[in-house]
HTML snippet that shows the backbone in 3Dmol.js (N, CA, C, O; Angstrom):
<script src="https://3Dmol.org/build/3Dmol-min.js"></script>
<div id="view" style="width:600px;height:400px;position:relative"></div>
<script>
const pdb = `
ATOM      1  N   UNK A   1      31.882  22.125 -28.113  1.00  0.00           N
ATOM      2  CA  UNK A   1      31.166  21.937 -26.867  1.00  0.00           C
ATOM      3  C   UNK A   1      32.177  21.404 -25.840  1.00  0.00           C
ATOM      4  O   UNK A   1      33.118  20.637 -26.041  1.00  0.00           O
ATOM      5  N   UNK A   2      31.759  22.001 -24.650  1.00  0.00           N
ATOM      6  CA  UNK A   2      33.086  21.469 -23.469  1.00  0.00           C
ATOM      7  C   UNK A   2      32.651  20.592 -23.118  1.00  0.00           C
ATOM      8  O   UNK A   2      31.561  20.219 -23.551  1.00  0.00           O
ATOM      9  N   UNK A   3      33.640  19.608 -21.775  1.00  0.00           N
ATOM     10  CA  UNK A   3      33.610  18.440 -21.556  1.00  0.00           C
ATOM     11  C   UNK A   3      31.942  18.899 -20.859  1.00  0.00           C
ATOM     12  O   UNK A   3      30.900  18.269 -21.037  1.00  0.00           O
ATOM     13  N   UNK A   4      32.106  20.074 -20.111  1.00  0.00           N
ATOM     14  CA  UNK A   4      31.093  20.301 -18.479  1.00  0.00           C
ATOM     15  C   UNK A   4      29.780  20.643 -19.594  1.00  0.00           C
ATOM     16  O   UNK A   4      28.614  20.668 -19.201  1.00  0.00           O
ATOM     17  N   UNK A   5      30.064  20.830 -20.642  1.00  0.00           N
ATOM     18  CA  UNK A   5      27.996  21.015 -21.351  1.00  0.00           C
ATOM     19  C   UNK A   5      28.122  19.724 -21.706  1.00  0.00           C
ATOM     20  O   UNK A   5      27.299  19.069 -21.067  1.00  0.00           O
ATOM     21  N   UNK A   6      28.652  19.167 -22.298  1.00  0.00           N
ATOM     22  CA  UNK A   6      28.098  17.032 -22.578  1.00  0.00           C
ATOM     23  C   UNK A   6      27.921  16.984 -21.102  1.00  0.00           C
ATOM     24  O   UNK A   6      26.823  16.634 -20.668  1.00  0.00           O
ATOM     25  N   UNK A   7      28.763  17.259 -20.382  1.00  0.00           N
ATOM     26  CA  UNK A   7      27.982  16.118 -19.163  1.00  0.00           C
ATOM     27  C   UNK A   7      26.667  16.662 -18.495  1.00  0.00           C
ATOM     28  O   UNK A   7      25.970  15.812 -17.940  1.00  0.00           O
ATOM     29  N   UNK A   8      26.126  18.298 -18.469  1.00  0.00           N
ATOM     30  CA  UNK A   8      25.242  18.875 -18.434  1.00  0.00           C
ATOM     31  C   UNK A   8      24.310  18.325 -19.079  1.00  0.00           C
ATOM     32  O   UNK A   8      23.190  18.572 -18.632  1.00  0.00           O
ATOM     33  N   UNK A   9      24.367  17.520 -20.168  1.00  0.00           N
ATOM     34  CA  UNK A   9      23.029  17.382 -21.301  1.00  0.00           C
ATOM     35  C   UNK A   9      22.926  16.115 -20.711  1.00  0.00           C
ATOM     36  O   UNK A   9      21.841  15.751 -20.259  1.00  0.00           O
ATOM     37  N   UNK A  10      24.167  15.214 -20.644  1.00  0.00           N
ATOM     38  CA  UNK A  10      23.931  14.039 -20.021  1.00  0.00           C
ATOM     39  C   UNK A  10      23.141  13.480 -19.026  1.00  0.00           C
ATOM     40  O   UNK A  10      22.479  12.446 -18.941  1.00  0.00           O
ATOM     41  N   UNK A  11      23.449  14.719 -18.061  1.00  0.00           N
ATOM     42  CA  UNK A  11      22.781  14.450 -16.768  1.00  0.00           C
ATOM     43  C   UNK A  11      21.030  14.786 -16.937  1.00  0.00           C
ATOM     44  O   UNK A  11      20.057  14.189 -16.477  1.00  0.00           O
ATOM     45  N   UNK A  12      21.134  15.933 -17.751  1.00  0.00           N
ATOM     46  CA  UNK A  12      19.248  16.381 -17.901  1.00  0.00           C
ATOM     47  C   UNK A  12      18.702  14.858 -18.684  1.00  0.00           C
ATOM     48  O   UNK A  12      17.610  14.432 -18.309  1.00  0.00           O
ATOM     49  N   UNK A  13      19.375  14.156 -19.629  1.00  0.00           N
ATOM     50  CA  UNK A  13      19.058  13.335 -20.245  1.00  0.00           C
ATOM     51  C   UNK A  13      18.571  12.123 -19.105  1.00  0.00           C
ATOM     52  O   UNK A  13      17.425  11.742 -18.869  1.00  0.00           O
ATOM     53  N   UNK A  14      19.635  11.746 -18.599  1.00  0.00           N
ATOM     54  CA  UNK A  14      19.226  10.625 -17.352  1.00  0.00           C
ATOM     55  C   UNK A  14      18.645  11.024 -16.855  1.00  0.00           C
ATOM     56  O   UNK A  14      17.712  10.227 -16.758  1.00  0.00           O
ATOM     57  N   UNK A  15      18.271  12.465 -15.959  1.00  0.00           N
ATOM     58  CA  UNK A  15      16.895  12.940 -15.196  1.00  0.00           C
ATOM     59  C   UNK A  15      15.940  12.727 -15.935  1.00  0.00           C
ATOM     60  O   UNK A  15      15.055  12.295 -15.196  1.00  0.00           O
ATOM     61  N   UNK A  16      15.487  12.776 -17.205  1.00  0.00           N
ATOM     62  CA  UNK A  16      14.792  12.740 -17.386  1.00  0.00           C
ATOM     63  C   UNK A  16      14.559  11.433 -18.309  1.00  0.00           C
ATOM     64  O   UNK A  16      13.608  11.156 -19.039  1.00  0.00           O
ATOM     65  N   UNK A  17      15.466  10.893 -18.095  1.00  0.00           N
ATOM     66  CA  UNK A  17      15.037   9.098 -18.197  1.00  0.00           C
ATOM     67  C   UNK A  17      14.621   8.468 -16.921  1.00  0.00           C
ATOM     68  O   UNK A  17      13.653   7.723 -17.069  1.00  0.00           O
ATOM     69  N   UNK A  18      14.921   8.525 -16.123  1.00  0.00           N
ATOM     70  CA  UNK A  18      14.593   8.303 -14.624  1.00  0.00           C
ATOM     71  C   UNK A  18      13.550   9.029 -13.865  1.00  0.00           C
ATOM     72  O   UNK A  18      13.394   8.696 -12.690  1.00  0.00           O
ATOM     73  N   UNK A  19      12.708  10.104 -14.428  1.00  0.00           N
ATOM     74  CA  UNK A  19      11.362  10.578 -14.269  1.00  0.00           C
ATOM     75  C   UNK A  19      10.629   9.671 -14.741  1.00  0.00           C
ATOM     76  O   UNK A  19       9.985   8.901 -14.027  1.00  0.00           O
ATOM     77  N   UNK A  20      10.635   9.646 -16.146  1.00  0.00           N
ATOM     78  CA  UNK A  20       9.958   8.842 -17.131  1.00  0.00           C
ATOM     79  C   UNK A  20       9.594   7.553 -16.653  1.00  0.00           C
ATOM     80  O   UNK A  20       8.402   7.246 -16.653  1.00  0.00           O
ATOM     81  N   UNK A  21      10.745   6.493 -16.110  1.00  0.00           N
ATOM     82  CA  UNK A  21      10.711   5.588 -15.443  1.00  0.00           C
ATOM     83  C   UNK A  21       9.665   5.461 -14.181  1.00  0.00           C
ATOM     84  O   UNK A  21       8.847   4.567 -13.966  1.00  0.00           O
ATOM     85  N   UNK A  22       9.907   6.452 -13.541  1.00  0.00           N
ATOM     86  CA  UNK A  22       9.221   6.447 -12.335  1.00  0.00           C
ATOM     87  C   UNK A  22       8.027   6.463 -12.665  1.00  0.00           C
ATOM     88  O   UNK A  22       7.308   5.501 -12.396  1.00  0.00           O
ATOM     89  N   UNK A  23       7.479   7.730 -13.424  1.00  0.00           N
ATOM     90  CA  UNK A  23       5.941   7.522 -13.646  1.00  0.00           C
ATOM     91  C   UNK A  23       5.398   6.374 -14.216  1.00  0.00           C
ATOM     92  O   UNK A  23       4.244   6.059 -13.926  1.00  0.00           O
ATOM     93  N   UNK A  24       6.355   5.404 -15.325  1.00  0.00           N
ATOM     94  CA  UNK A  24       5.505   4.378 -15.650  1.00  0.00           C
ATOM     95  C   UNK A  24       5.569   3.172 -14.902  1.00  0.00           C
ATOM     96  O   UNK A  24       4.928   2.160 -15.183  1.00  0.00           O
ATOM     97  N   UNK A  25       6.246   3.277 -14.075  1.00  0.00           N
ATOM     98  CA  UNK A  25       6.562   2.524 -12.727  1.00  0.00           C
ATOM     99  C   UNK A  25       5.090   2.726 -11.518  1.00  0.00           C
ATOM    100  O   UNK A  25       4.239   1.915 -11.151  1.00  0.00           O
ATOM    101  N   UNK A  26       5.251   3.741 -11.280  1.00  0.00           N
ATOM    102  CA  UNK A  26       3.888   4.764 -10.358  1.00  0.00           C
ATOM    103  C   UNK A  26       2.566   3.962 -11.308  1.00  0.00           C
ATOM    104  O   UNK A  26       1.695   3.340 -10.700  1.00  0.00           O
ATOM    105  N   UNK A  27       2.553   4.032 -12.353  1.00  0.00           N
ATOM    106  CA  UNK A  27       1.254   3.409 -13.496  1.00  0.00           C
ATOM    107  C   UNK A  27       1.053   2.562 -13.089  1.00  0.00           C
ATOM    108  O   UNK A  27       0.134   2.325 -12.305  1.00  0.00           O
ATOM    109  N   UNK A  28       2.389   1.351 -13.767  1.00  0.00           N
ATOM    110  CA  UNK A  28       1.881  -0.577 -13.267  1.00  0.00           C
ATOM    111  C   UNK A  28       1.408  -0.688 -11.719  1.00  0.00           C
ATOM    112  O   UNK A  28       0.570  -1.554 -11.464  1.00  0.00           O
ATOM    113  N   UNK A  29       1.958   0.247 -10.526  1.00  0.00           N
ATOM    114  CA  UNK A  29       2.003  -0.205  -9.163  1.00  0.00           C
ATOM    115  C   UNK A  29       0.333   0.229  -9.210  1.00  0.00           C
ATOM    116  O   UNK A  29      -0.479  -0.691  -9.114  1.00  0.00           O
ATOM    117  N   UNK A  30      -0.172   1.658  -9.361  1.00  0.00           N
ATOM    118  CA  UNK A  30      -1.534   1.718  -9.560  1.00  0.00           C
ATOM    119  C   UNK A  30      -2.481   0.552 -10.092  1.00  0.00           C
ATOM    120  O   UNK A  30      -3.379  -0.100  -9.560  1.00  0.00           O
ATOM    121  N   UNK A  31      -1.928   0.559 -11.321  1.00  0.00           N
ATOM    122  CA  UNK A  31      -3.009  -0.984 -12.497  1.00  0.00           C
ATOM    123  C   UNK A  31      -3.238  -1.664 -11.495  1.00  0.00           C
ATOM    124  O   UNK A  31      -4.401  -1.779 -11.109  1.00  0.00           O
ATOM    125  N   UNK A  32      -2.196  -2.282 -10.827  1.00  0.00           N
ATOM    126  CA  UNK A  32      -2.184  -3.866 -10.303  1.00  0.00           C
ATOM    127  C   UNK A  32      -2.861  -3.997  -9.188  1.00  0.00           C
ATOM    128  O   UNK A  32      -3.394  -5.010  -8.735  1.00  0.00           O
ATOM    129  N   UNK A  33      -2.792  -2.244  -8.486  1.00  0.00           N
ATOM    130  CA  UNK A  33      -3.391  -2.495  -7.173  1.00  0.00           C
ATOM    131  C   UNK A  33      -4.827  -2.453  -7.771  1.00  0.00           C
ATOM    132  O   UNK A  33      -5.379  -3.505  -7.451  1.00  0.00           O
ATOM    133  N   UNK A  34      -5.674  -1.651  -8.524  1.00  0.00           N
ATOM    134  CA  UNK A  34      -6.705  -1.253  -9.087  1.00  0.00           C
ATOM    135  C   UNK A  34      -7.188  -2.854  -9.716  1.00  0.00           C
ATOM    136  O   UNK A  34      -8.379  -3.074  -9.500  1.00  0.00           O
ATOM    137  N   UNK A  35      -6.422  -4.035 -10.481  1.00  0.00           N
ATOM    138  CA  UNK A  35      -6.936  -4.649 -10.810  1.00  0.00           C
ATOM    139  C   UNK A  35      -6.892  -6.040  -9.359  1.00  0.00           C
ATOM    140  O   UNK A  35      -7.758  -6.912  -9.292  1.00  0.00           O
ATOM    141  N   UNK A  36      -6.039  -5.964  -8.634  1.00  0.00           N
ATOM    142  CA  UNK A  36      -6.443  -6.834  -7.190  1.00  0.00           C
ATOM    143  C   UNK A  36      -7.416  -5.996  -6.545  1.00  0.00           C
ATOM    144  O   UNK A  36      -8.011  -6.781  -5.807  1.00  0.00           O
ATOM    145  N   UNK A  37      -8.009  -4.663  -6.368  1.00  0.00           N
ATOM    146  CA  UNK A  37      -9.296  -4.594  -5.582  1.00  0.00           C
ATOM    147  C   UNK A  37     -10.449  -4.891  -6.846  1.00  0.00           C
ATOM    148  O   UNK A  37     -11.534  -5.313  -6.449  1.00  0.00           O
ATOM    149  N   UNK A  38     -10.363  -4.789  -7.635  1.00  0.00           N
ATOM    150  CA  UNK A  38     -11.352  -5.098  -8.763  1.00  0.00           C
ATOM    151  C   UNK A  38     -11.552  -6.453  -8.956  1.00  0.00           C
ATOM    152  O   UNK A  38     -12.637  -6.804  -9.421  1.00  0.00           O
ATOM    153  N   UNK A  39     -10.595  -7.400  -8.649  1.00  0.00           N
ATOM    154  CA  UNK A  39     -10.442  -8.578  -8.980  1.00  0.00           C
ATOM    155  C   UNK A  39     -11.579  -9.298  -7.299  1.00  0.00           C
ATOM    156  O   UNK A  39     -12.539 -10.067  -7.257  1.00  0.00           O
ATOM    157  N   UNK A  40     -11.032  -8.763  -6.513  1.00  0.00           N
ATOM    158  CA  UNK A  40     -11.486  -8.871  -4.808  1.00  0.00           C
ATOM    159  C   UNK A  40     -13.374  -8.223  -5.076  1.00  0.00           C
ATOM    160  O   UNK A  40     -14.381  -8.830  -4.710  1.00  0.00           O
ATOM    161  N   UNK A  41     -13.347  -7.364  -5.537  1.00  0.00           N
ATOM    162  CA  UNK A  41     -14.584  -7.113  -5.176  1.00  0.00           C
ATOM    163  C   UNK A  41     -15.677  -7.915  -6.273  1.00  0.00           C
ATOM    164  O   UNK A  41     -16.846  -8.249  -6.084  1.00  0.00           O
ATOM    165  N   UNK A  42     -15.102  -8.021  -7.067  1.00  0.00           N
ATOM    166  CA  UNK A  42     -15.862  -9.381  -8.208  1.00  0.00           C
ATOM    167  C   UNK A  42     -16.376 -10.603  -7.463  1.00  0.00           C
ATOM    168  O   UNK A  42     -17.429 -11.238  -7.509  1.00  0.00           O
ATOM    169  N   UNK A  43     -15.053 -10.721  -6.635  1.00  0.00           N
ATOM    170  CA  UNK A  43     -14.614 -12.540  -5.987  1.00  0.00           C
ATOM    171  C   UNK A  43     -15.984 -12.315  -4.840  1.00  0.00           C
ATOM    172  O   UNK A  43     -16.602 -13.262  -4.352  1.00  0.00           O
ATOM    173  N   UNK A  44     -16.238 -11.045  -4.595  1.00  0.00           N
ATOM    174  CA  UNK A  44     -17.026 -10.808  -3.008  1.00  0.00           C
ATOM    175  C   UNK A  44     -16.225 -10.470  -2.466  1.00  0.00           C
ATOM    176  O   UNK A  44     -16.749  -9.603  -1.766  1.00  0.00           O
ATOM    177  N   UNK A  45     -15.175 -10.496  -2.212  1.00  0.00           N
ATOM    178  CA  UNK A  45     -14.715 -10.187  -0.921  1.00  0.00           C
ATOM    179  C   UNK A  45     -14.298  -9.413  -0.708  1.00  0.00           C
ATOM    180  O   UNK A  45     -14.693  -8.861  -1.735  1.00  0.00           O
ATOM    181  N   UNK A  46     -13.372  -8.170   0.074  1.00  0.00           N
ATOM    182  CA  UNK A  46     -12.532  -7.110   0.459  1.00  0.00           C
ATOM    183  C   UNK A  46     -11.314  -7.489   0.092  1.00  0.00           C
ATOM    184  O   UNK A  46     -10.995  -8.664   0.271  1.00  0.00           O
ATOM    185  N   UNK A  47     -10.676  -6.849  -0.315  1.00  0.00           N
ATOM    186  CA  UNK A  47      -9.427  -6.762  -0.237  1.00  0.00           C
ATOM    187  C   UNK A  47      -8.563  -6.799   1.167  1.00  0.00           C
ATOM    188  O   UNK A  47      -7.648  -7.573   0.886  1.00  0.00           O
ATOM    189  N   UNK A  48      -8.414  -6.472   2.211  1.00  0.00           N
ATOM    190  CA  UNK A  48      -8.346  -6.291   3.073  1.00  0.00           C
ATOM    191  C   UNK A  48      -9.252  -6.866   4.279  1.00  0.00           C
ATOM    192  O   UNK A  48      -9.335  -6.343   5.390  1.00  0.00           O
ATOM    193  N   UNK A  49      -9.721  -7.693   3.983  1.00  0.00           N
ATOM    194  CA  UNK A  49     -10.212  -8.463   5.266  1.00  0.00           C
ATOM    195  C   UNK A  49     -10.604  -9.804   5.129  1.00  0.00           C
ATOM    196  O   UNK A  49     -11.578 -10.356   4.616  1.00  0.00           O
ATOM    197  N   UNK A  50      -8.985 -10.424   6.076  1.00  0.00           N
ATOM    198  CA  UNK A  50      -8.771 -11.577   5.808  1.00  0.00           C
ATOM    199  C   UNK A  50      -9.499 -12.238   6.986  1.00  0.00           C
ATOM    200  O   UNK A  50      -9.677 -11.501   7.956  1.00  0.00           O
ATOM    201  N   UNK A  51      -9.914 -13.395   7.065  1.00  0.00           N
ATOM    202  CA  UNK A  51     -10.370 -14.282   7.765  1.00  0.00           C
ATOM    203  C   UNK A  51      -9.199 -15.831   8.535  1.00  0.00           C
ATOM    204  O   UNK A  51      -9.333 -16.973   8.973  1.00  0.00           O
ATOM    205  N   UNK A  52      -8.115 -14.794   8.261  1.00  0.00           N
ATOM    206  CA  UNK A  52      -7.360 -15.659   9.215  1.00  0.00           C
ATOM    207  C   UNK A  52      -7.276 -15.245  10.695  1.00  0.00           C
ATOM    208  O   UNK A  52      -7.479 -14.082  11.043  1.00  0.00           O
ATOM    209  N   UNK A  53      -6.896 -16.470  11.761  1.00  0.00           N
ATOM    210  CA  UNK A  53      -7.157 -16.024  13.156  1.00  0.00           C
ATOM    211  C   UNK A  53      -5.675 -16.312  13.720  1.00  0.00           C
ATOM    212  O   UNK A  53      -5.302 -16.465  14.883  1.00  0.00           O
ATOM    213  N   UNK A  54      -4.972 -16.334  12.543  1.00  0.00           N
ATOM    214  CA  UNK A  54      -3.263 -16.809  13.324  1.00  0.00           C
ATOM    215  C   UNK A  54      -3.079 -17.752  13.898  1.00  0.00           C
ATOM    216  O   UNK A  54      -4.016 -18.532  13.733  1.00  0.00           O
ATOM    217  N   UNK A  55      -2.164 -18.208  14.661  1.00  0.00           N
ATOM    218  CA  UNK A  55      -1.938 -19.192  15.085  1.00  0.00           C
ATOM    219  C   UNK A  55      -2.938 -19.764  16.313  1.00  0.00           C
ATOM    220  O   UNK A  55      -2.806 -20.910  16.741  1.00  0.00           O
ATOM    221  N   UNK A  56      -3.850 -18.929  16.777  1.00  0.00           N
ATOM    222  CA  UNK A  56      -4.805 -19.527  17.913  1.00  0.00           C
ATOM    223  C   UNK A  56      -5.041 -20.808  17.515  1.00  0.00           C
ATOM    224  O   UNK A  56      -4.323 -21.611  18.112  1.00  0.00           O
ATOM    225  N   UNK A  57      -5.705 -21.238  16.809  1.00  0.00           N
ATOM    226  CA  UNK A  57      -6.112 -22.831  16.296  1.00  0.00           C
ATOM    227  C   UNK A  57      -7.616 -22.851  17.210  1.00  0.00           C
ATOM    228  O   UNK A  57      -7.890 -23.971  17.641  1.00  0.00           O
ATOM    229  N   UNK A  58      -8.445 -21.933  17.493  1.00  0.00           N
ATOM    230  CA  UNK A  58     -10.106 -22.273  17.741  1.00  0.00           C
ATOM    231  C   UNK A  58     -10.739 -21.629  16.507  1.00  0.00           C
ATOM    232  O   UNK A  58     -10.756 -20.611  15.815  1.00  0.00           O
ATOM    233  N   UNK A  59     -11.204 -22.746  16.647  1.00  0.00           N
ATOM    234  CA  UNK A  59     -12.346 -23.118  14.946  1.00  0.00           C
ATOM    235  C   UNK A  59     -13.555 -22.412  15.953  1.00  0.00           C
ATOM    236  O   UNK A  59     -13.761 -22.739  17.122  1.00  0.00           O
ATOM    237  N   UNK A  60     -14.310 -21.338  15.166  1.00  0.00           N
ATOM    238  CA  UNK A  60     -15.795 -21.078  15.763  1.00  0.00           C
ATOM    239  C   UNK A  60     -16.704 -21.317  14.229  1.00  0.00           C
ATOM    240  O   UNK A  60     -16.879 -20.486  13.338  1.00  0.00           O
ATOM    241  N   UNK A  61     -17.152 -22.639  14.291  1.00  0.00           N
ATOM    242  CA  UNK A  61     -17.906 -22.967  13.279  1.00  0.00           C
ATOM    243  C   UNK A  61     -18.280 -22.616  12.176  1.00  0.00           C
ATOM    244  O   UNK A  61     -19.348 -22.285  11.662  1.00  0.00           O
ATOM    245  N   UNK A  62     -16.719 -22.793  11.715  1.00  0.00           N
ATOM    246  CA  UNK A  62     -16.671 -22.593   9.927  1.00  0.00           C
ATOM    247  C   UNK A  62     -16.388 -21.330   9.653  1.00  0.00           C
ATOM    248  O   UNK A  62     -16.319 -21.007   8.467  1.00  0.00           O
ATOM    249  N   UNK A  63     -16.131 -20.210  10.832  1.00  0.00           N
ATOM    250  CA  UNK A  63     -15.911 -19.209  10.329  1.00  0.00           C
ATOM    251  C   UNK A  63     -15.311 -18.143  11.243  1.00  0.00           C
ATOM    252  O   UNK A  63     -15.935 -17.526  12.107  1.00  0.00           O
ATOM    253  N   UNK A  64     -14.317 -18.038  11.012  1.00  0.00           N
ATOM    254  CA  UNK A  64     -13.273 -17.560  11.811  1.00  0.00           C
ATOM    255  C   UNK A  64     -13.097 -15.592  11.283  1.00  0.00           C
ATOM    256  O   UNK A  64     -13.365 -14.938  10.275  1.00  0.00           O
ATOM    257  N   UNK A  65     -12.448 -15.276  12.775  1.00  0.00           N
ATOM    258  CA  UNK A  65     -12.187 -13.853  12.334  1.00  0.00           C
ATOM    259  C   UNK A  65     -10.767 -13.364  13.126  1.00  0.00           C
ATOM    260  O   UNK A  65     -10.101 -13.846  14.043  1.00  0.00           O
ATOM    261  N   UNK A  66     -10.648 -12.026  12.195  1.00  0.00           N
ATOM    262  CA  UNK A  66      -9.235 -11.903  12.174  1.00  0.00           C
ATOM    263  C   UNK A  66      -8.782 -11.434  13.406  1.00  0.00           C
ATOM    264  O   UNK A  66      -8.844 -10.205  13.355  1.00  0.00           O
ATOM    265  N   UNK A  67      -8.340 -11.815  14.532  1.00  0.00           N
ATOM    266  CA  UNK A  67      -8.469 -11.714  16.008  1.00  0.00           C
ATOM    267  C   UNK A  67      -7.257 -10.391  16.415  1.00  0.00           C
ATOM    268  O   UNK A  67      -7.478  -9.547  17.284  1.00  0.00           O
ATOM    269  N   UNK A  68      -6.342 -10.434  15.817  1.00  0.00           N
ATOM    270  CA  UNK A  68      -5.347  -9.403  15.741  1.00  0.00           C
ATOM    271  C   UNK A  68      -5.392  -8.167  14.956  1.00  0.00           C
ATOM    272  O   UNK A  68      -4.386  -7.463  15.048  1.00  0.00           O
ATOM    273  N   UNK A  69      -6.339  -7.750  14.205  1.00  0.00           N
ATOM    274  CA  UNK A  69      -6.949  -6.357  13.755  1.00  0.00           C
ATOM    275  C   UNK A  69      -7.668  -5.273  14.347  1.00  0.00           C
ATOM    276  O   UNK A  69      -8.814  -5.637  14.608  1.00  0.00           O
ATOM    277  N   UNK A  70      -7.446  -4.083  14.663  1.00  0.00           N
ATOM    278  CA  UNK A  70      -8.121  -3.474  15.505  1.00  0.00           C
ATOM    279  C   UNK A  70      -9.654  -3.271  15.060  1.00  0.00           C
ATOM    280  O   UNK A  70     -10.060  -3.617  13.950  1.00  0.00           O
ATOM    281  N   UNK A  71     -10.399  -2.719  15.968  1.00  0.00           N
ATOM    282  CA  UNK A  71     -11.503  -2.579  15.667  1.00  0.00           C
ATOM    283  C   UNK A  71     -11.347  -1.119  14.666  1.00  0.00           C
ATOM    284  O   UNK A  71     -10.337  -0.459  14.910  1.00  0.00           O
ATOM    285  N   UNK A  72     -11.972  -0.756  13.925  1.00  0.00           N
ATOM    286  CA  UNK A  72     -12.649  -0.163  12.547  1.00  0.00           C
ATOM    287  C   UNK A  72     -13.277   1.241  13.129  1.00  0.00           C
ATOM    288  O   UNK A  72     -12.910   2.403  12.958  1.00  0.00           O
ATOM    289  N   UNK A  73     -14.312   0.712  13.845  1.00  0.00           N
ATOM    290  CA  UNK A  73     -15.400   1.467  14.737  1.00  0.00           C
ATOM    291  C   UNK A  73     -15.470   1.877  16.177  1.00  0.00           C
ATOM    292  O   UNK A  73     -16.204   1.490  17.086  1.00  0.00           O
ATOM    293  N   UNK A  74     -14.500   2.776  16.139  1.00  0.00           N
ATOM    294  CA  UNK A  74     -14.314   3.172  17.438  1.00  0.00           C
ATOM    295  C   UNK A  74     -15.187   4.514  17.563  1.00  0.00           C
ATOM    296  O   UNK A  74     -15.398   5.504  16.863  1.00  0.00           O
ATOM    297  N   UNK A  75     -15.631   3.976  18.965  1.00  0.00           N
ATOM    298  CA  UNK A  75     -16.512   4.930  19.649  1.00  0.00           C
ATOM    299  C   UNK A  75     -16.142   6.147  20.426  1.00  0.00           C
ATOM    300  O   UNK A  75     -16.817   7.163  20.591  1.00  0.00           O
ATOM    301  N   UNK A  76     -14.931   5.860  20.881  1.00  0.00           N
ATOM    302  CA  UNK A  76     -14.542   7.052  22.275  1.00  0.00           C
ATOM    303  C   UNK A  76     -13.668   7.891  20.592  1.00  0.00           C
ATOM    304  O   UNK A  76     -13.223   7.254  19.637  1.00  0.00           O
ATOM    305  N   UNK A  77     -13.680   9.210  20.736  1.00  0.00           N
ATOM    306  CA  UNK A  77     -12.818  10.188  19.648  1.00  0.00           C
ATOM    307  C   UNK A  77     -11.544  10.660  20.397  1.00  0.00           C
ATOM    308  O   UNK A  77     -11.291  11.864  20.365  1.00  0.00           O
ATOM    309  N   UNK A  78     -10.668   9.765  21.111  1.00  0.00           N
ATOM    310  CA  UNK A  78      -9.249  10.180  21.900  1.00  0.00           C
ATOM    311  C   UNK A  78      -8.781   9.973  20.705  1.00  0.00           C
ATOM    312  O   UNK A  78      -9.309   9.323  19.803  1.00  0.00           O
ATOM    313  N   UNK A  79      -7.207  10.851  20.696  1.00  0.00           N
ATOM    314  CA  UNK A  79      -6.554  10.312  19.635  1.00  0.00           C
ATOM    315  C   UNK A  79      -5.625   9.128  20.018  1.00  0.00           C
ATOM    316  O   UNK A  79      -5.317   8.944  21.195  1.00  0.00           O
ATOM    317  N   UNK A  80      -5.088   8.164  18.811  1.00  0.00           N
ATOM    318  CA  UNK A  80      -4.750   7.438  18.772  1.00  0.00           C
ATOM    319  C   UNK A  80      -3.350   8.069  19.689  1.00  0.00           C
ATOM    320  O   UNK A  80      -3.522   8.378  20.868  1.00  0.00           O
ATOM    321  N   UNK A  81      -2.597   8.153  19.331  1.00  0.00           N
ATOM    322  CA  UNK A  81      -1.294   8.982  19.894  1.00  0.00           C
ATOM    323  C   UNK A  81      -0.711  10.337  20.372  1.00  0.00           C
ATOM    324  O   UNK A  81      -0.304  11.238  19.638  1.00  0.00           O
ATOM    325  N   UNK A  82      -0.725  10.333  21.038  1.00  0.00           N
ATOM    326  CA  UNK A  82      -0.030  11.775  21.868  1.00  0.00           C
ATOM    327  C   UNK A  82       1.598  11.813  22.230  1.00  0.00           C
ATOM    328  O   UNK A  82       2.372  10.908  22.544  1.00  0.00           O
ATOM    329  N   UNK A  83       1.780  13.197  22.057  1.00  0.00           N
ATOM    330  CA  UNK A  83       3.244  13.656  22.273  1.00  0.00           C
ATOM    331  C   UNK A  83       3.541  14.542  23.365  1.00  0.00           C
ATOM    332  O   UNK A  83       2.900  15.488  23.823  1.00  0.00           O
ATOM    333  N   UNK A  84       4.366  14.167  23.605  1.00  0.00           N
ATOM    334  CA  UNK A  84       5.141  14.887  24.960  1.00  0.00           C
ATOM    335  C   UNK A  84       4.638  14.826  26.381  1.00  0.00           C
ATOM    336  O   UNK A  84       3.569  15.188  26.872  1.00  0.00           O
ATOM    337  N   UNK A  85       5.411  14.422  26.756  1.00  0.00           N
ATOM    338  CA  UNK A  85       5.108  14.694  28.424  1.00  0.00           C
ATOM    339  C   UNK A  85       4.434  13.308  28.551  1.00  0.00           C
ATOM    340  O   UNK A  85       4.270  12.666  27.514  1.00  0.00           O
ATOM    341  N   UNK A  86       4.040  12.803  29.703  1.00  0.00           N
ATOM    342  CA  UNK A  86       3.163  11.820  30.301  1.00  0.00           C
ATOM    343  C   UNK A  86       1.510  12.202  30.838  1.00  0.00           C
ATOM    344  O   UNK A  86       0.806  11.325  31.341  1.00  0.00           O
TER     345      UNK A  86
END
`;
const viewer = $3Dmol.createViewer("view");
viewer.addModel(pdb, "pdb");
viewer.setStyle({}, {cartoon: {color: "spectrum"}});
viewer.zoomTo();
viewer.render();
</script>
């Protein structure tokens, strides 16, 4: 066998150690996210919607909201962004 087929096998070998990797990599990042919204929706709450108001510092009685998040529910259907021209 020549030097250029070992390093041929070599290389399919690491590709395909480094696939392998990735997908069980791709797995844990799934689990973990799957078990923090599972964990969040047990607790009550969202995952995603925090009740901090940043640095403002006004308390509205015991229960504050996240003042820097856009609204969710938009009414007008413009798109968010446009290209070209003014």
């Amino acid at each position: 066998m020549t030097a250029r087929e070992q390093g041929l096998r070599r290389i399919a070998a690491v590709t395909v150690g480094i696939a392998a990797a990735s997908a069980i990599g791709t797995a844990a990042v799934a689990a973990a996210a799957w078990a923090d919204t599972h964990a969040a929706r047990s607790a009550g709450t969202s995952g995603g919607s925090s009740t901090d108001s940043g640095d403002s510092g006004d308390a509205t009685g015991g229960t504050s909201t996240d003042n820097s998040a856009p609204s969710l529910s938009r009414t007008d259907q413009r798109p968010h962004v446009t290209s070209g021209g003014s």
